[in-house]
C-alpha positions as CSV (number, residue, x, y, z in Angstrom):
1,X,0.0,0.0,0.0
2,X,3.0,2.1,0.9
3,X,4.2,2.5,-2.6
4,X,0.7,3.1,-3.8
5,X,0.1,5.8,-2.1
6,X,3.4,7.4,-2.5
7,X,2.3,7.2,-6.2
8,X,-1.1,8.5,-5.8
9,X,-0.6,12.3,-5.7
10,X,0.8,11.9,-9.2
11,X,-1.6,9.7,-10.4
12,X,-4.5,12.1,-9.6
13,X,-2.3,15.0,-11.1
14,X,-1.7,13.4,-14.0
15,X,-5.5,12.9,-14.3
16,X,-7.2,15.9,-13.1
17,X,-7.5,18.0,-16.1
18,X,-9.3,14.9,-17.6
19,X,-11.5,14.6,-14.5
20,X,-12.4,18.2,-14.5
21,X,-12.8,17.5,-18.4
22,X,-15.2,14.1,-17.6
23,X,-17.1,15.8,-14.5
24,X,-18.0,19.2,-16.5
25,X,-19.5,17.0,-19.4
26,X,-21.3,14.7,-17.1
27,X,-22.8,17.8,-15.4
28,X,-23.8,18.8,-19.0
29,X,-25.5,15.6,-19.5
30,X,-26.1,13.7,-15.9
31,X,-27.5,10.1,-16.7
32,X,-30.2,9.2,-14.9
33,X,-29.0,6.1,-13.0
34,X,-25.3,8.2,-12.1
35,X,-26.2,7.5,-8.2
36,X,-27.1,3.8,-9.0
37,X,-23.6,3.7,-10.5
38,X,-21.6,5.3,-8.0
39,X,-23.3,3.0,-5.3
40,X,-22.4,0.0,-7.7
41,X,-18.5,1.5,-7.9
42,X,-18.8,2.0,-4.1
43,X,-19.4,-1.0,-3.0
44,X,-17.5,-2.9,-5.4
45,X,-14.0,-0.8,-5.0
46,X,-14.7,-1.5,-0.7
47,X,-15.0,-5.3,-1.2
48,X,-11.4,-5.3,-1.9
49,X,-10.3,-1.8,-0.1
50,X,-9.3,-1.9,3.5
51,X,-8.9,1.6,4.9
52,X,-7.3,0.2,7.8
53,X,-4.4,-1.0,5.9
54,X,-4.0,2.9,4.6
55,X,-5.4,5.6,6.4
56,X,-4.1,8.6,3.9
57,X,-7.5,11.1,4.6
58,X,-6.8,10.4,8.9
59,X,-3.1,11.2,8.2
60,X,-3.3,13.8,6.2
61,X,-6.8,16.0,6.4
62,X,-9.3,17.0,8.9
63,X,-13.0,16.3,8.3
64,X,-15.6,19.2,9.1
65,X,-17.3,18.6,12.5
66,X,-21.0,19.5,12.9
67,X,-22.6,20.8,15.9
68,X,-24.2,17.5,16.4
69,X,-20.5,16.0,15.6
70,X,-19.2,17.9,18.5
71,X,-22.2,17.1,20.8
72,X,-21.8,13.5,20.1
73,X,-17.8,13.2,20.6
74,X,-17.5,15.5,23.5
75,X,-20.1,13.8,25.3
76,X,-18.2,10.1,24.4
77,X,-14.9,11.6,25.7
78,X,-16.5,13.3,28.6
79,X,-15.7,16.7,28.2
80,X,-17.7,19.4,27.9
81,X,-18.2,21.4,24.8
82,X,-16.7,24.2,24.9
83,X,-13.6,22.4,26.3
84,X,-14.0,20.5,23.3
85,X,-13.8,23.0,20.8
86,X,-10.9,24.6,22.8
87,X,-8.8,21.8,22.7
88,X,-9.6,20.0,19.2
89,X,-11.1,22.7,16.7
90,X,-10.2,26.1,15.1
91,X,-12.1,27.3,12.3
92,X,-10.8,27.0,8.7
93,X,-11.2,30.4,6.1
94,X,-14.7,28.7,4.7
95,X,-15.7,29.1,9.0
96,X,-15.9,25.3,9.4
97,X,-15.0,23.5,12.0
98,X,-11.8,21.2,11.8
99,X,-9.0,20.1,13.6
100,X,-6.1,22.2,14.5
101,X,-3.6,19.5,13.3
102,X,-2.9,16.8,10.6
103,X,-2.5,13.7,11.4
104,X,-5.8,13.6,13.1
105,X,-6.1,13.3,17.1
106,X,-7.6,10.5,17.5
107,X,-6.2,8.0,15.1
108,X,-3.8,5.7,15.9
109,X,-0.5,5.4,13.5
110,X,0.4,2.3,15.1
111,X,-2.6,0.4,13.2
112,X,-4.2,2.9,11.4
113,X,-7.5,3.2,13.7
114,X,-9.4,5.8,15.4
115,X,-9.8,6.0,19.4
116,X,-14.1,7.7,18.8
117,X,-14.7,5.3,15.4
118,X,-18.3,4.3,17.0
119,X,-18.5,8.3,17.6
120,X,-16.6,9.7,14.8
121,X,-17.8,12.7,12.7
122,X,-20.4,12.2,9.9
123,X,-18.0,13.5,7.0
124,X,-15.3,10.8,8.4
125,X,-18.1,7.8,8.4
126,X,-19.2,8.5,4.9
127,X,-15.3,9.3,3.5
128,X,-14.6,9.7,0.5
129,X,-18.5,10.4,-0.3
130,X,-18.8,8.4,-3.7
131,X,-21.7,6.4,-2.8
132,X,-23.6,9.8,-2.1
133,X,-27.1,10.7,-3.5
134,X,-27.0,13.7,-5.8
135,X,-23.2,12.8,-6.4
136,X,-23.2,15.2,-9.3
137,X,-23.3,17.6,-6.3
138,X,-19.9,16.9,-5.0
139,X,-17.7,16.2,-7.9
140,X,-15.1,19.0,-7.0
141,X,-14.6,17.4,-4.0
142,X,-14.5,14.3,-5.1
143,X,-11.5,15.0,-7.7
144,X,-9.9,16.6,-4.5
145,X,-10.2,13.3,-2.8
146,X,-8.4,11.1,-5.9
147,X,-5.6,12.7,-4.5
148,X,-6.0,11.4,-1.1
149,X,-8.0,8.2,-0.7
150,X,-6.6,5.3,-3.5
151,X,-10.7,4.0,-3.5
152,X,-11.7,7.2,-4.9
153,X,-9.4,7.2,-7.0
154,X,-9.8,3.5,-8.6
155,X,-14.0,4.9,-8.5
156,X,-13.4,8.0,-10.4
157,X,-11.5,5.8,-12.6
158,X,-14.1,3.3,-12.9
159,X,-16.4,5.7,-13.2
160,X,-14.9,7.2,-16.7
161,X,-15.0,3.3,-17.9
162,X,-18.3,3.1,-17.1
163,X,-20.0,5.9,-18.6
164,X,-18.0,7.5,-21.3
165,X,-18.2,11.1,-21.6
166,X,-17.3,12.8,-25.1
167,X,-17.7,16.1,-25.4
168,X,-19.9,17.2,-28.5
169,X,-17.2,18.6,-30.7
170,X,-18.7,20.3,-33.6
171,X,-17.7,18.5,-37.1
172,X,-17.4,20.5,-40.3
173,X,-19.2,19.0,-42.9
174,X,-17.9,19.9,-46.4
């Protein structure tokens, strides 16, 4: 896995100004069953990807907390809010909540898991958010996390394989 993902930032490099090119013309012309596929690509690519033998977005990102995020956590570690907030959280230039450092708190280098999994935040449980209804929605970020999480990567890939995209390029006819 090591060597995959020292490989990945280039990979999704190398492919983002055709993803940009694949997502805009599938905004243009979204097929109907898109969610159907991405649930299909989901759940395939996550029969054979084990995050715990990776754990790239906990190493190297924060995921936004919610108010019910914090709620939840805070009360699980037994700390009150605002203590919470203090110790864990700054808010980033878009005013979400995140973490004030990278690798994440609560995950564990030593395996690659999380000390609040059964409590963790919503945008950690439903990483890297290609089995999402109205994925069309989230494309941006999804391109954003090819460069991160190798299963998105292999999705977005799967994805193009799937359901070709051509843009309509006008032909001169003689």
């Amino acid at each position: 896995m090591d060597k995959r993902l020292e490989a990945l930032p280039k990979l999704a490099k190398d492919a983002k100004k055709e993803g940009q090119k694949y997502f805009a013309n599938l905004r243009r012309r979204t097929p109907k069953n898109l969610d159907y596929v991405m649930q299909e690509l989901h759940e395939e690519e996550f029969k054979k990807t084990d995050c715990l033998s990776c754990g790239n977005c906990c190493k190297t990102t924060s995921p936004i907390f919610t108010e019910k995020d914090v709620e939840r956590i805070s009360k699980h570690l037994r700390m009150k809010v605002a203590k919470f907030k203090e110790e864990y959280l700054v808010r980033d230039e878009d005013d979400f909540m995140v973490l004030t450092s990278a690798p994440c708190t609560f995950f564990d280098e030593t395996d690659n898991s999380c000390f609040i999994y059964e409590v963790r935040p919503k945008a950690c449980a439903e990483y890297p958010h290609t089995n999402r209804k109205k994925f069309i929605q989230i494309t941006d970020l999804t391109l954003q996390n090819t460069e991160i999480c190798p299963a998105a990567y292999n999705i977005v890939e799967a994805l193009k394989e799937r359901l070709p995209m051509h843009s309509n390029k006008k032909v001169r006819r003689s």
